[in-house]
KOLTORTI-465456 format. One line per field, with one value per residue: residue in one letter; x, y, z of N, C-alpha, C, O in turn. Coordinates in Angstrom, 1 decimal, always signed. Layout:
! residues N
res	a/...;
n.u	X/...;
n.v	Y/...;
n.w	Z/...;
ca.u	X/...;
ca.v	Y/...;
ca.w	Z/...;
c.u	X/...;
c.v	Y/...;
c.w	Z/...;
o.u	X/...;
o.v	Y/...;
o.w	Z/...;
! end
This chain:
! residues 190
res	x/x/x/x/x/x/x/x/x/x/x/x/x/x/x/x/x/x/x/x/x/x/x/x/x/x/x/x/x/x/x/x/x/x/x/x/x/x/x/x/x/x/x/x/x/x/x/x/x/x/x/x/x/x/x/x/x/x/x/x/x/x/x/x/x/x/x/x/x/x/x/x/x/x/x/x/x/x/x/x/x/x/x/x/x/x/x/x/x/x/x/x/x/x/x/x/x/x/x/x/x/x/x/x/x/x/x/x/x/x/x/x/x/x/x/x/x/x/x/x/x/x/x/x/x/x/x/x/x/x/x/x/x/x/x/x/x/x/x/x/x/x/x/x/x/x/x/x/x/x/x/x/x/x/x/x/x/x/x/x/x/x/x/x/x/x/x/x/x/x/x/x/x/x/x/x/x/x/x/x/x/x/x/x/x/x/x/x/x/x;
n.u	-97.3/-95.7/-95.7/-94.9/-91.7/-91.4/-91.2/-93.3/-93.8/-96.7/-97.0/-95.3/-92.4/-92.2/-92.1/-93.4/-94.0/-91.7/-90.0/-91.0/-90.4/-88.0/-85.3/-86.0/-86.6/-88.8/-88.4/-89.8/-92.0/-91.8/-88.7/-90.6/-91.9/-89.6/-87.9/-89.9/-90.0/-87.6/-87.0/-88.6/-87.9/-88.0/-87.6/-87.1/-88.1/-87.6/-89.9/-90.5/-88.1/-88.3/-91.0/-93.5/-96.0/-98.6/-99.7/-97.8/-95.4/-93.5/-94.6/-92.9/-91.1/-91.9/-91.9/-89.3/-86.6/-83.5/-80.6/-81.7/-81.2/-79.0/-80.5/-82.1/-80.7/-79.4/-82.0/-82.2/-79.9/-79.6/-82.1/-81.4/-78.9/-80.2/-81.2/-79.5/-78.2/-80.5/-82.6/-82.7/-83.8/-84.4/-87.1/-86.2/-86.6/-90.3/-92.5/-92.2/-92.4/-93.9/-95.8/-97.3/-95.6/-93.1/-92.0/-92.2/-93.1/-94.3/-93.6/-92.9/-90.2/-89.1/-89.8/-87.9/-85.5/-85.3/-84.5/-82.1/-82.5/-83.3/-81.2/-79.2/-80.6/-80.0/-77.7/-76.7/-78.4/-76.7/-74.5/-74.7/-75.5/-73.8/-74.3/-77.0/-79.9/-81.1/-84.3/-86.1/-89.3/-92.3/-95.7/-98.5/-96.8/-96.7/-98.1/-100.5/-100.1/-97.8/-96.8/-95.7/-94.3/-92.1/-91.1/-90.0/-87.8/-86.3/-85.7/-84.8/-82.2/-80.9/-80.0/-78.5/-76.4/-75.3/-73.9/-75.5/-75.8/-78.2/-80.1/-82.0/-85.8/-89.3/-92.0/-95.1/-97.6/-100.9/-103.2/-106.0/-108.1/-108.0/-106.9/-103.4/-102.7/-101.1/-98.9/-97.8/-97.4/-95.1/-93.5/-93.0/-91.4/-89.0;
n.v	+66.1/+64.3/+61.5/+61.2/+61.6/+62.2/+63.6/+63.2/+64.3/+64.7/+65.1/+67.8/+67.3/+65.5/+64.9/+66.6/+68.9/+69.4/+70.0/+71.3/+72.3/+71.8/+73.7/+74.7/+75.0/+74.3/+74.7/+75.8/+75.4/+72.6/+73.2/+75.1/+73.0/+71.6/+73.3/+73.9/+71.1/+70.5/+73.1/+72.2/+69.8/+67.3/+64.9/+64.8/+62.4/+62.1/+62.4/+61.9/+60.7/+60.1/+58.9/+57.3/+57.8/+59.7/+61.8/+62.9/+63.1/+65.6/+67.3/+68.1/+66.3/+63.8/+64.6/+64.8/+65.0/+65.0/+63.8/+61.5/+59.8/+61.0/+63.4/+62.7/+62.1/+64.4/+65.8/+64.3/+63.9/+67.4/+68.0/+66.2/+67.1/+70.2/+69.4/+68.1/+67.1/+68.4/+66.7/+63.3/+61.1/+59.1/+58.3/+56.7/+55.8/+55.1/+52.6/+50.5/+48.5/+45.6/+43.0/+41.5/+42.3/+40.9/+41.8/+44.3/+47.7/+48.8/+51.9/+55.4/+55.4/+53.6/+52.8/+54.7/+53.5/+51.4/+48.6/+49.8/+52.8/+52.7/+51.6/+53.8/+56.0/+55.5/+55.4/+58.3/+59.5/+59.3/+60.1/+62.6/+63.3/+61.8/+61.2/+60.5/+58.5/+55.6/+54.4/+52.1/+52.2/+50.4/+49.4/+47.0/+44.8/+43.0/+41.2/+38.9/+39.4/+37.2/+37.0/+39.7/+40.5/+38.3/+39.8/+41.8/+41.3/+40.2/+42.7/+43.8/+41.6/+42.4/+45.0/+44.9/+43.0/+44.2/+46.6/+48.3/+51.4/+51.3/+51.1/+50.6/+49.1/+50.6/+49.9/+50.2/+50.2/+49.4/+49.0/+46.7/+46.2/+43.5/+42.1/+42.9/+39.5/+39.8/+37.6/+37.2/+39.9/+40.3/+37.8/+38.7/+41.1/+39.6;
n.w	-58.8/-57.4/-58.4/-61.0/-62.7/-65.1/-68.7/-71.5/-74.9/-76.5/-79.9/-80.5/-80.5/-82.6/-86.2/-88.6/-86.8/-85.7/-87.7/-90.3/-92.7/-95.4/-94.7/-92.5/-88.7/-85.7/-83.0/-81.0/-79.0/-78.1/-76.6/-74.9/-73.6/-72.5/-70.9/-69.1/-67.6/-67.1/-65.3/-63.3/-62.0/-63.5/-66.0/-69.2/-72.2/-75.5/-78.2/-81.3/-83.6/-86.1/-87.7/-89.4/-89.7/-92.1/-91.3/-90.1/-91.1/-92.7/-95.6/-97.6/-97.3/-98.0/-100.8/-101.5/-103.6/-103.2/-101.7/-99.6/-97.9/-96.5/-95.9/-94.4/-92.0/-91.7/-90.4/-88.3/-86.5/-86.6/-84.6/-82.2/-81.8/-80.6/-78.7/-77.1/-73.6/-72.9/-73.2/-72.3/-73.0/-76.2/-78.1/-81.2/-83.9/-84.6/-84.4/-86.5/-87.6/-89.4/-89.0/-90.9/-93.4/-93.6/-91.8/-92.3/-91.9/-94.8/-95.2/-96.5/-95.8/-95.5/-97.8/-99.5/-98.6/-97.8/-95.3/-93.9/-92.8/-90.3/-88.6/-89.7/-88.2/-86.0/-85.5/-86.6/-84.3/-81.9/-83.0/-83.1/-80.1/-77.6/-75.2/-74.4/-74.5/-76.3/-77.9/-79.5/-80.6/-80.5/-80.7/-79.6/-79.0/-76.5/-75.6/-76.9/-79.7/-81.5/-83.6/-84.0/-82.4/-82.5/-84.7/-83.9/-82.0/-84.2/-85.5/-83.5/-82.5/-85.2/-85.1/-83.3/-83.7/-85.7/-84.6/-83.6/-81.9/-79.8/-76.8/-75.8/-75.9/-76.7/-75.2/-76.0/-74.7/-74.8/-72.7/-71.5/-69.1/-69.1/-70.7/-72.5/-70.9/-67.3/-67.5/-70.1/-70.6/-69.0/-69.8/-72.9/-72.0/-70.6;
ca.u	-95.9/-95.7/-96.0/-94.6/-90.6/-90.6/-92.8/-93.2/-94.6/-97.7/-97.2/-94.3/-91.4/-92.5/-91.3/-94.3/-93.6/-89.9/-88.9/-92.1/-89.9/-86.6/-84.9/-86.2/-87.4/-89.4/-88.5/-90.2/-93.3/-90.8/-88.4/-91.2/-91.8/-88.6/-87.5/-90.7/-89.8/-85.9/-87.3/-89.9/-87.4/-88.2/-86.6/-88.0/-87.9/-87.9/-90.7/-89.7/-87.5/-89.1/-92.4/-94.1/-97.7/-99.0/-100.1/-96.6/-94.3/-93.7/-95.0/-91.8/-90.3/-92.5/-91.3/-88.2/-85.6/-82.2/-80.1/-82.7/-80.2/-78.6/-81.3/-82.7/-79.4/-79.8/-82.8/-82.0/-78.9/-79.9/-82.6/-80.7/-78.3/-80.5/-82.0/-78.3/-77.9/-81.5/-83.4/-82.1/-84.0/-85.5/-87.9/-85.4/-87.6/-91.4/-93.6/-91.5/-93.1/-95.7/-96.1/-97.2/-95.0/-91.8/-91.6/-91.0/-93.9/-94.2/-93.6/-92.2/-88.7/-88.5/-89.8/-86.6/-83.9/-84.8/-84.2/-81.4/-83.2/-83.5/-79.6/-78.7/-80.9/-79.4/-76.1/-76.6/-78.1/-75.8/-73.2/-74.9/-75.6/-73.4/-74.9/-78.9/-80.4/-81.7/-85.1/-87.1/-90.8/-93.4/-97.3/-99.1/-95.8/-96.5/-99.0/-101.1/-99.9/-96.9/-95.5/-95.0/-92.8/-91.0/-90.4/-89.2/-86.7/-85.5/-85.1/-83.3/-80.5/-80.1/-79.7/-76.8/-75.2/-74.5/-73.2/-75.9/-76.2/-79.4/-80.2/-83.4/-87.1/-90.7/-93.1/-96.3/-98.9/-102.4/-103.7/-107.3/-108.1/-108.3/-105.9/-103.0/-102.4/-99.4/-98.4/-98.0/-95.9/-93.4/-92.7/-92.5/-90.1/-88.2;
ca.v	+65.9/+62.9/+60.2/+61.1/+62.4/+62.6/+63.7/+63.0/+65.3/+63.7/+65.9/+68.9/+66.7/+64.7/+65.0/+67.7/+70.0/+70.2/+70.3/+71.7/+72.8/+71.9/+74.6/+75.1/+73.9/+75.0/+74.6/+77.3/+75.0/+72.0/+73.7/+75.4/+71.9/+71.0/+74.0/+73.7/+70.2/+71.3/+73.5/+71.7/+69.0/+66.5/+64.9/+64.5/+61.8/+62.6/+61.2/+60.8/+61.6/+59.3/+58.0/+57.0/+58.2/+60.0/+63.8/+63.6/+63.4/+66.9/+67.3/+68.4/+64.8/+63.3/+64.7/+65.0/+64.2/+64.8/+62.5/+61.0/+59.0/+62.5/+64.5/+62.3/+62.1/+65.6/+65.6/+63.4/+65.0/+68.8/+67.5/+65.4/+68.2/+71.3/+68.9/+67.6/+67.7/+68.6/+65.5/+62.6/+59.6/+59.6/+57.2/+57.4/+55.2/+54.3/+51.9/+50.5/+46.9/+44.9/+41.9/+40.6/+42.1/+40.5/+42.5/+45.3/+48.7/+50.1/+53.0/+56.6/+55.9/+51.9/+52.5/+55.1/+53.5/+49.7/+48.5/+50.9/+53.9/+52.6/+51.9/+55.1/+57.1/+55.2/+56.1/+59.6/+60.2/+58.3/+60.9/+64.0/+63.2/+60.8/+60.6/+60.4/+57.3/+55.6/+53.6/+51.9/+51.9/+50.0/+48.7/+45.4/+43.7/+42.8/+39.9/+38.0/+39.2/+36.6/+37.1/+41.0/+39.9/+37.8/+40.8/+43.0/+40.4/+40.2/+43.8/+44.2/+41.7/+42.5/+45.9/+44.3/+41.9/+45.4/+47.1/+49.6/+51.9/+50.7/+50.9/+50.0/+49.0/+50.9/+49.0/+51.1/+49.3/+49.6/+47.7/+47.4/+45.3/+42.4/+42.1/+41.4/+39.3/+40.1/+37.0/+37.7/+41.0/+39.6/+37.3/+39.5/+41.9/+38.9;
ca.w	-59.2/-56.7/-59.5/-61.9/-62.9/-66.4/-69.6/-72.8/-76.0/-77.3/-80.8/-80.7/-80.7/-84.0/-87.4/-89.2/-86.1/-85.4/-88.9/-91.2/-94.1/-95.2/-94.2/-90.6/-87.8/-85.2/-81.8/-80.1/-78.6/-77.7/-76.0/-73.7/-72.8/-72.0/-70.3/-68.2/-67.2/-66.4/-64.4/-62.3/-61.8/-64.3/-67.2/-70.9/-73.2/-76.5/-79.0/-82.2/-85.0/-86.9/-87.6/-90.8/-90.3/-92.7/-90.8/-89.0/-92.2/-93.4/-97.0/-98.0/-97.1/-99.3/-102.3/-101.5/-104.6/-103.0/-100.7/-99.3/-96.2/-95.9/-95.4/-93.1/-91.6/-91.3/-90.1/-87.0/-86.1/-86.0/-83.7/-81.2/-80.9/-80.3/-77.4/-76.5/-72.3/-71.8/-72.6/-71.6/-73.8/-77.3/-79.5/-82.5/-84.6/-84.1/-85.3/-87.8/-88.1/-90.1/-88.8/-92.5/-94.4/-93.3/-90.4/-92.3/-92.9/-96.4/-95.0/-96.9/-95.1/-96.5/-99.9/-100.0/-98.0/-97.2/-93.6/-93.4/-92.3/-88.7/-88.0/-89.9/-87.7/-84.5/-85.8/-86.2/-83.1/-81.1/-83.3/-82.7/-78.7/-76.9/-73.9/-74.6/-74.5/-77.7/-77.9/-80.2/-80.1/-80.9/-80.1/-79.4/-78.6/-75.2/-75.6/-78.0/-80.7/-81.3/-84.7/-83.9/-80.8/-83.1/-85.8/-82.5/-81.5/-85.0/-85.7/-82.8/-82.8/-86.0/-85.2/-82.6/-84.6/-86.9/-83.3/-84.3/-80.8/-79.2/-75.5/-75.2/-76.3/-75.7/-75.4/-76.1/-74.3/-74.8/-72.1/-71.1/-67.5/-68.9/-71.5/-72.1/-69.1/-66.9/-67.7/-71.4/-70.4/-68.3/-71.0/-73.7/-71.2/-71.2;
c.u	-95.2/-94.8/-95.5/-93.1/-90.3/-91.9/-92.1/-93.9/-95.5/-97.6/-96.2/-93.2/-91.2/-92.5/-92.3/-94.0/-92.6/-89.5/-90.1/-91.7/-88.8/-85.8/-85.2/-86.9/-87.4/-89.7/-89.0/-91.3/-92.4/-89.8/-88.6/-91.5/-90.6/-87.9/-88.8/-90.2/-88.5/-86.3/-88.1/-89.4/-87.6/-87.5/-87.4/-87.0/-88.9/-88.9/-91.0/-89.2/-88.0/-90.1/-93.2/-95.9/-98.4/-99.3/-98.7/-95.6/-94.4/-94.1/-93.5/-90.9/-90.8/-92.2/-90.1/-87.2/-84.2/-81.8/-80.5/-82.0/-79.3/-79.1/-82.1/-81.9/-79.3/-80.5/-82.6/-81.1/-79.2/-81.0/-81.9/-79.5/-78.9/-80.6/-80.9/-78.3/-79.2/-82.8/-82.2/-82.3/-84.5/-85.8/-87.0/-86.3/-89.1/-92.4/-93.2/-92.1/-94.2/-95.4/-96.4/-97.2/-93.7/-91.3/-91.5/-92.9/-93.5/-93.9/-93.0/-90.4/-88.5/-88.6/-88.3/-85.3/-83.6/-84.9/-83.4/-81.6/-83.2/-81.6/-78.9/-79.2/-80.3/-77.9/-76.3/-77.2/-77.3/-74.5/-73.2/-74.9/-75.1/-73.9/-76.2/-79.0/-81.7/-82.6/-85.6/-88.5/-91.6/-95.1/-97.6/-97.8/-95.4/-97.4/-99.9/-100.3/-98.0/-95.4/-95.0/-94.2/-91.5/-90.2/-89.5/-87.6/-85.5/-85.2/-83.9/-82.0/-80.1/-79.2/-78.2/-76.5/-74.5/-73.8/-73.7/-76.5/-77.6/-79.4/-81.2/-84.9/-88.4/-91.1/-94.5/-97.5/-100.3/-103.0/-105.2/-107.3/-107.7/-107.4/-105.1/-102.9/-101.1/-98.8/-97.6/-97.0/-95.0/-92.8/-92.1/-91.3/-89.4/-87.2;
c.v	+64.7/+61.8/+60.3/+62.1/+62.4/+62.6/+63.1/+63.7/+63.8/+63.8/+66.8/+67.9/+65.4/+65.4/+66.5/+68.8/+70.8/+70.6/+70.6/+72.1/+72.5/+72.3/+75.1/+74.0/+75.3/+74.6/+75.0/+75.9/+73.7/+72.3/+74.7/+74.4/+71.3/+72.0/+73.9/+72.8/+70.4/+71.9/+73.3/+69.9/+67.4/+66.4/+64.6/+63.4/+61.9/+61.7/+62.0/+61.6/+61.1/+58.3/+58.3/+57.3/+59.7/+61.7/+64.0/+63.5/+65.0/+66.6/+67.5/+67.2/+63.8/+63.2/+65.0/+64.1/+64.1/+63.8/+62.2/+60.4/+60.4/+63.8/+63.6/+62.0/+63.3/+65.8/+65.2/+64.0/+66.5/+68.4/+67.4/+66.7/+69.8/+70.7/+68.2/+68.5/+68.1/+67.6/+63.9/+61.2/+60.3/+58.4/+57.4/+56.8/+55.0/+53.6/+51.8/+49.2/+46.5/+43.7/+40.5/+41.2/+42.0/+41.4/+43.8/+46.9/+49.3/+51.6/+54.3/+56.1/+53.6/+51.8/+53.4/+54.8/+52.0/+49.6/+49.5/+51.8/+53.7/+52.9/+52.8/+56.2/+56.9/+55.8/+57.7/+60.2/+60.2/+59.8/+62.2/+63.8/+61.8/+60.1/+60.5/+59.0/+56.7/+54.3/+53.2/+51.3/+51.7/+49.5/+47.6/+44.0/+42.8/+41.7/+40.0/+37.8/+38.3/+36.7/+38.8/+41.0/+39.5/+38.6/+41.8/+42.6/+40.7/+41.3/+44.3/+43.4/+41.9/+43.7/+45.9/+44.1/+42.9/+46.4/+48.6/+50.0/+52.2/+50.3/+50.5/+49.5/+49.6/+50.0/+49.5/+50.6/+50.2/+48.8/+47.7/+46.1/+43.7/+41.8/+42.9/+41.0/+39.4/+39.0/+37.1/+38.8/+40.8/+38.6/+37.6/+40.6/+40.9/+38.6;
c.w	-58.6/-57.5/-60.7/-62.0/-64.5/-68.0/-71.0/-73.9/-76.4/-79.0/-81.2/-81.1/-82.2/-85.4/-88.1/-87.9/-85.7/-87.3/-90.1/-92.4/-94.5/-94.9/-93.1/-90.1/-87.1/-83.8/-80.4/-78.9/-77.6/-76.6/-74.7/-72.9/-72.4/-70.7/-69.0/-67.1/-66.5/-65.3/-62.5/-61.8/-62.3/-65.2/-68.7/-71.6/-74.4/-77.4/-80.3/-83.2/-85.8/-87.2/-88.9/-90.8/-90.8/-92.6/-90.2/-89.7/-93.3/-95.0/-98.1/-98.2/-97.9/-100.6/-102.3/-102.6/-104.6/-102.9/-100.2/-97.6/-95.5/-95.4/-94.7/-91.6/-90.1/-90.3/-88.5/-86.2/-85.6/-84.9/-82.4/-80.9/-80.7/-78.7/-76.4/-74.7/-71.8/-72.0/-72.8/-72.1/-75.5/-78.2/-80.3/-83.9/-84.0/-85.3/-87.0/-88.5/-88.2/-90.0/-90.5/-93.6/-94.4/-92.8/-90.8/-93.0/-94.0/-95.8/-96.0/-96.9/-96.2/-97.3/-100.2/-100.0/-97.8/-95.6/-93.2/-92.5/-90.7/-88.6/-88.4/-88.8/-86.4/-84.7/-85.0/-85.1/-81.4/-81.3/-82.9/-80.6/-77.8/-75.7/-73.9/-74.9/-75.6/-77.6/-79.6/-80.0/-80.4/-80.1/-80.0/-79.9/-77.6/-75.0/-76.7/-79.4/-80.9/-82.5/-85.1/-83.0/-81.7/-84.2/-84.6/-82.5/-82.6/-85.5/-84.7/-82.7/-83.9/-85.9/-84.1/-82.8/-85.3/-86.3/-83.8/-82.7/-80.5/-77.6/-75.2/-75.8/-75.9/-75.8/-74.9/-75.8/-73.9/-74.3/-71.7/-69.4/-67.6/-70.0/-71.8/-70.8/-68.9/-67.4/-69.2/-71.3/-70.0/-69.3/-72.1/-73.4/-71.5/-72.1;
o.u	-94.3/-93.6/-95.8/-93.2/-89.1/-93.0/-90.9/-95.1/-95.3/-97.9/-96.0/-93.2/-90.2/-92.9/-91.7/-93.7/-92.4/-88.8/-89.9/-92.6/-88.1/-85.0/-84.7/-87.5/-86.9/-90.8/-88.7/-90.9/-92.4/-90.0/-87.8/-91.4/-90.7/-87.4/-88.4/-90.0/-88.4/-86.1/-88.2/-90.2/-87.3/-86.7/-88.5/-85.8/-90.1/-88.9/-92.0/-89.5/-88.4/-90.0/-93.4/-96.7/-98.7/-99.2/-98.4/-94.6/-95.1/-93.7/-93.4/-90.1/-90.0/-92.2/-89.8/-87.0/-83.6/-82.2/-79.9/-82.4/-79.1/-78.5/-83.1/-82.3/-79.3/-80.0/-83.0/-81.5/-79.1/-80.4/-81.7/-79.3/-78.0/-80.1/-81.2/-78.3/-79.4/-83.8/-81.2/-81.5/-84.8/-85.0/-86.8/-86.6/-89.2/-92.7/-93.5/-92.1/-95.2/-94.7/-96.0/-98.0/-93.1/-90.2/-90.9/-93.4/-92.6/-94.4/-92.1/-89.6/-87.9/-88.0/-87.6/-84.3/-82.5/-85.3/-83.8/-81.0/-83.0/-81.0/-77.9/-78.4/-80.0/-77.3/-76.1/-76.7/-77.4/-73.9/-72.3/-74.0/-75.9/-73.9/-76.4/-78.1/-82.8/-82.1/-85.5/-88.7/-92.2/-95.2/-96.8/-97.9/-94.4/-97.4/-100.1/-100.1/-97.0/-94.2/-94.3/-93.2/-90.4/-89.0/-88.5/-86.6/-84.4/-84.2/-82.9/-80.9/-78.9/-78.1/-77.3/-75.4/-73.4/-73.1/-73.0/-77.4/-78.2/-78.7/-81.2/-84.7/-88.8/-90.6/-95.0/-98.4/-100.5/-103.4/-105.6/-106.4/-107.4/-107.3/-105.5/-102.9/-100.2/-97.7/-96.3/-95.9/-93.9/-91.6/-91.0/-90.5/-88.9/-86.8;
o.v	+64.2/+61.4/+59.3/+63.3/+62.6/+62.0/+62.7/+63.5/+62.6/+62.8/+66.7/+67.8/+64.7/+66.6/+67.6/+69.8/+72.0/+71.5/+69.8/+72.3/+73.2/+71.4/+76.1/+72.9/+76.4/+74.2/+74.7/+75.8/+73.8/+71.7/+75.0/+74.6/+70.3/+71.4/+73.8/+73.3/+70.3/+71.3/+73.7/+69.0/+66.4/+67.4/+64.2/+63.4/+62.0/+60.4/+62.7/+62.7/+61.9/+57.1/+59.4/+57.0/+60.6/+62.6/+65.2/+63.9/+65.2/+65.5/+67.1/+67.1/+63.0/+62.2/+65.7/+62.8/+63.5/+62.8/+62.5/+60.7/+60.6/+64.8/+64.2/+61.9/+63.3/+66.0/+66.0/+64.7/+66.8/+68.5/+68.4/+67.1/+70.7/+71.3/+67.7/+69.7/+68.1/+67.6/+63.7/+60.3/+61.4/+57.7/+58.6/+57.5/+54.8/+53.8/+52.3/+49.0/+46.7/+43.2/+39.4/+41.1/+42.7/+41.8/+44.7/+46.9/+50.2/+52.4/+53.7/+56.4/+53.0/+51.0/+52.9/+55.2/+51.4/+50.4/+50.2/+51.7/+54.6/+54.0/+53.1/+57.1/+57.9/+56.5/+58.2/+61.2/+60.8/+60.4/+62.9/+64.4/+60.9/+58.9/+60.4/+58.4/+57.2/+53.2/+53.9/+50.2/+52.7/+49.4/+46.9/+43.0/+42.0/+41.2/+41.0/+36.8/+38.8/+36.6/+39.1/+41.8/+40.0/+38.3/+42.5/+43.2/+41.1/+41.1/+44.9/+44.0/+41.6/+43.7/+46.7/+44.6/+42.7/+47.1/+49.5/+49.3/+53.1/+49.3/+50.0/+50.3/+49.3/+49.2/+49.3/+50.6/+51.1/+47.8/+48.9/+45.4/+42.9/+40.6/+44.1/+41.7/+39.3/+39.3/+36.9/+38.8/+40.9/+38.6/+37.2/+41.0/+40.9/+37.5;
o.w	-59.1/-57.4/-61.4/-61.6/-65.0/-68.3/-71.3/-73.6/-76.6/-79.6/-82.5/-82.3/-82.5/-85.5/-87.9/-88.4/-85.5/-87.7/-91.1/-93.3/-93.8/-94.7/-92.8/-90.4/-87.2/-83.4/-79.2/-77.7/-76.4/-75.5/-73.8/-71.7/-71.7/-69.8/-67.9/-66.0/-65.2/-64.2/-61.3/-61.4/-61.6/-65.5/-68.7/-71.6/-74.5/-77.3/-80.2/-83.6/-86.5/-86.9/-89.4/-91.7/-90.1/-93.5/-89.7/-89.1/-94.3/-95.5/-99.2/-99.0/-98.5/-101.4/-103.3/-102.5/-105.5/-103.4/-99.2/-96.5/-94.3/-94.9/-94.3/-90.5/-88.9/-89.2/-87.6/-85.2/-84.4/-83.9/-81.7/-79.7/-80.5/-77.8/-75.3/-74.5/-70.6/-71.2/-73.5/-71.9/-75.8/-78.8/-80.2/-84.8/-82.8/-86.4/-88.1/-89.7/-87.6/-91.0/-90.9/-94.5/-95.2/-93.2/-90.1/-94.1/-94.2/-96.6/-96.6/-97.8/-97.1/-98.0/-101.1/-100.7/-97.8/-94.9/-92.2/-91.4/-90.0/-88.5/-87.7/-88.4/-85.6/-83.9/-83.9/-84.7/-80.3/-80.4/-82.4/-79.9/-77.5/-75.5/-72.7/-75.7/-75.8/-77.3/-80.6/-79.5/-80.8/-78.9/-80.6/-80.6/-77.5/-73.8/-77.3/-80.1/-80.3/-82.5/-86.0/-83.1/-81.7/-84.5/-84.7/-82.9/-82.4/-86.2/-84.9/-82.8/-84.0/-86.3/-84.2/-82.5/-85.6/-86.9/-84.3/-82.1/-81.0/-77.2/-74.1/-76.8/-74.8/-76.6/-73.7/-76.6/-73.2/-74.9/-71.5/-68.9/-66.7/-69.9/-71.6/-69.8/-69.7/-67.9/-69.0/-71.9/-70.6/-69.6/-72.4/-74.2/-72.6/-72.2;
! end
């Protein structure tokens, strides 16, 4: 317990688990990790309300033919405030960029909404939990790759320039010994 003060769900806290049907969710497994961590003097950051891969978008979301920005709305919000006060960060988006396709993944959530979908969900969990801390998170942003840096950059100030509540960046590194070089990280921190 030394080394480490804070977890992260690999799985529970993502979209097919908390919210499996339109009408519920399913906090049971989640909230034993959290209360764990409360307990044991640690803090939890949340991972993700939203993420476009394939096993982790309920089926239900899929074919979904309502309000499409209001049930994701939804979605985000009842979240962010079950977990209001006892975690403390959260991915609000992940892995939202494609490098070649004008920065932007085909994803489920952009074929329905456009770019949107990101600064709505910052919104709403900004509205549901004031004090929680809102990231966005992506992969192989930290070196070589150059023109995924550059889609980063440009998703986020845009997402400033629109005074869309954003505190911070992951940066999901997959590093092996030899690559990237620190050099290469410290720049892209930068």
């Amino acid at each position: 317990g030394q080394h480490f003060s804070q977890l992260t769900a690999g799985n529970i806290m993502k979209m097919s688990y908390l919210h499996p049907s339109e009408n519920s969710y399913t906090f049971d497994n989640a909230d034993q990790l959290v209360d764990w961590a409360l307990a044991n003097g640690k803090s939890v950051h949340g991972h993700t309300f939203i993420w476009h891969s394939d096993y982790q978008v309920p089926d239900w979301m899929k074919h979904y033919s309502g309000d499409f920005a209001a049930m994701l709305d939804d979605h985000v919000t009842t979240i962010a405030n079950h977990f209001e006060d006892r975690v403390v960060s959260w991915d609000v988006v992940n892995e939202v960029i494609d490098e070649n396709n004008n920065c932007w993944r085909n994803s489920l959530f952009y074929q329905r909404l456009g770019p949107a979908y990101v600064a709505n969900a910052f919104r709403a969990a900004r509205a549901a939990d004031p004090d929680v801390e809102l990231y966005y998170n992506d992969y192989n942003t930290e070196g070589g790759n150059s023109d995924k840096l550059d889609c980063l950059l440009s998703l986020i100030d845009a997402l400033l320039a629109d005074n869309v509540p954003i505190d911070g960046v992951g940066f999901q590194m997959h590093v092996q010994i030899d690559w990237p070089s620190t050099s290469a990280i410290a720049s892209a921190f930068q």
